[in-house]
C-alpha positions in Angstrom: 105.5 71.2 127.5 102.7 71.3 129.8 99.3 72.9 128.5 98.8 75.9 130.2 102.5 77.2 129.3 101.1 76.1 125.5 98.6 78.1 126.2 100.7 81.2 127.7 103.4 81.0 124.8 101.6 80.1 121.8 97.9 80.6 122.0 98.1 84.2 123.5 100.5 85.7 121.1 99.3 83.9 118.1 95.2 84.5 119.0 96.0 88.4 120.1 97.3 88.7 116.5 94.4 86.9 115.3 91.9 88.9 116.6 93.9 92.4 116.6 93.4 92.3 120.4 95.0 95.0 122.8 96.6 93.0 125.1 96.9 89.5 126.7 93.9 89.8 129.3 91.4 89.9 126.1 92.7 86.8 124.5 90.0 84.3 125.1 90.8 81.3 128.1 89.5 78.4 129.3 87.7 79.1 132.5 86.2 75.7 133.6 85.7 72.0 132.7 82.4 70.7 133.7 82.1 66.4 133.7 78.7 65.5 134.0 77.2 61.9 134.6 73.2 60.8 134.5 72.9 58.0 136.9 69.2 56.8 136.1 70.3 53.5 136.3 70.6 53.7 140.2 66.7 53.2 140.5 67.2 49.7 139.7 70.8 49.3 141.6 72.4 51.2 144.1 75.5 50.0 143.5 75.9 51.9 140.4 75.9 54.8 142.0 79.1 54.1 144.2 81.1 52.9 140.7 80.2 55.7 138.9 81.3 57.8 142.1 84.4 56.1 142.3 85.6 56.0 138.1 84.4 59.8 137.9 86.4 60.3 141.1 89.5 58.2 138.7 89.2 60.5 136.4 88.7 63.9 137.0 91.1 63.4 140.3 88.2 65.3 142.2 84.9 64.2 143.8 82.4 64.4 142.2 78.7 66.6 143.4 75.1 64.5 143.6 72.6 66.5 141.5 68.7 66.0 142.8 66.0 65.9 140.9 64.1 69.1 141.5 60.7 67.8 141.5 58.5 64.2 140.8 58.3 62.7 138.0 55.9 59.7 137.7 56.4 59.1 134.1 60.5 58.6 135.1 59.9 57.6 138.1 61.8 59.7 139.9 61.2 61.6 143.0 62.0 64.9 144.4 65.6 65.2 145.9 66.9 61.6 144.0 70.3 61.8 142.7 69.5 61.8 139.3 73.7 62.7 138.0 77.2 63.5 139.4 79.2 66.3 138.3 82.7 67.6 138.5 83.8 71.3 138.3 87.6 71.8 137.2 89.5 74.9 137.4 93.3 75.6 137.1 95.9 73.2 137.6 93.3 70.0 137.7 91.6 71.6 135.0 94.5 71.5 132.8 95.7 68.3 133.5 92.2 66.5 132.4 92.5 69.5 129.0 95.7 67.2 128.1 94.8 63.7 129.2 91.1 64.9 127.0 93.3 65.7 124.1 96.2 63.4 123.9 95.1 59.8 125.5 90.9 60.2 125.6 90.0 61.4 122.3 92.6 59.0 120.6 90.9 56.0 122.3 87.6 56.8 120.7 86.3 54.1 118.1 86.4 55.6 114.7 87.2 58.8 115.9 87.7 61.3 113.1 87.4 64.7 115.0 85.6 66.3 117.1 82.5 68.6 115.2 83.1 72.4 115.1 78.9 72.3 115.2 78.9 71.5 119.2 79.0 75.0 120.6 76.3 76.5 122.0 76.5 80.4 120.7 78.5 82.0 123.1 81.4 80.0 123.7 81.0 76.7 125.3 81.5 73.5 123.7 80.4 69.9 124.6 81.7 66.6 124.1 79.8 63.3 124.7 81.0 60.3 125.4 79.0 57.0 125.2 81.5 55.1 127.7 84.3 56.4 130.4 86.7 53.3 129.3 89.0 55.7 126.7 89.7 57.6 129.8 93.0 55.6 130.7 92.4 55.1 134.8 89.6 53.1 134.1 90.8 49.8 134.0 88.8 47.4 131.8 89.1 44.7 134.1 87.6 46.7 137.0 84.3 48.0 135.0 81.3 46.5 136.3 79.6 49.0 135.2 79.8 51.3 132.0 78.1 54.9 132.0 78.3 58.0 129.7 79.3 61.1 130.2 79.6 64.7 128.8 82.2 67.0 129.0 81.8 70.5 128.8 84.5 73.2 128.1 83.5 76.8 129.1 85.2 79.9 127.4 85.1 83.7 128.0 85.2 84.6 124.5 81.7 85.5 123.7 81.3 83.7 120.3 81.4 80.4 118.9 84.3 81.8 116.3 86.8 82.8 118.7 86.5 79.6 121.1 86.9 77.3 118.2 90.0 80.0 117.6 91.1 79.0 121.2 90.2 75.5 121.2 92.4 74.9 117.8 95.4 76.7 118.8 95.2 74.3 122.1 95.3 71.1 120.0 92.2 70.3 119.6 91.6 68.0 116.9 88.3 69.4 115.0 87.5 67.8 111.6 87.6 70.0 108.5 83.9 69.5 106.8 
């Protein structure tokens, strides 16, 4: 069953109960999946850059956006309009697809993994995952990695509060850890 018809046949009903909502359009969704990547590293070699371009491409079957530095920094080095990260934007299908590969190959392939912290939302909604390498995601090949990088992967909700996206996020399959 793919995840948005999860989603459509379980989530809905069971968080519109939940919450004593009116009718399906209230029931909190998933609007986008942000990847981001910090490429400092490509001060000291450009062909960083290109790799993490390429995996990020791997992964989120999309290519990814530079983000510039807005202004100078002396302290970091870093001058105004340098790529300083790459990002990804998903929405629908694509979106989806990375939800499931997240949830049921990624998060598996974590080293001691033993759930993902209900503490990682940001008040209204959002939540953020962190990883410190891109090898659990399973199109990076181990023998191909040059280069390993971190990145952060942040899921962004329309419900409003930190309660009903953990709610959402649950009912999806989310594996959270009881504390």
């Amino acid at each position: 069953m793919s995840f948005k018809t999860v989603y459509k046949e379980k989530t809905v009903p069971g968080l519109r109960k939940a919450f004593s909502l009116d009718n399906d359009m209230a029931v909190p969704r998933i609007e986008k999946v942000v990847v981001n990547v910090g490429v400092g590293k490509t001060l000291k070699d450009p062909k960083f850059l290109d790799a993490v371009i390429e995996d990020l491409k791997r992964i989120t079957g999309q290519l990814p956006v530079k983000t510039l530095a807005k202004k100078s920094v002396a302290g970091f080095k870093i001058r105004e309009n340098q790529v300083v990260g790459l990002m990804v934007t998903l929405r629908g299908a694509r979106m989806y697809d990375f939800l499931e590969k997240l949830i049921k190959v990624a998060l598996p392939r974590v080293r001691d993994f033993k759930g993902l912290s209900p503490d990682s939302f940001d008040g209204k909604g959002n939540y953020s995952i962190g990883f410190r390498e891109q090898i659990v995601f399973p199109e990076t090949l181990r023998e191909h990695i040059e280069y390993t990088f971190g990145l952060e992967v942040n899921i962004q909700t329309n419900a409003g509060d930190d309660k009903k996206a953990l709610a959402l996020l649950k009912s999806l399959g989310f594996p959270f850890r009881e504390d």
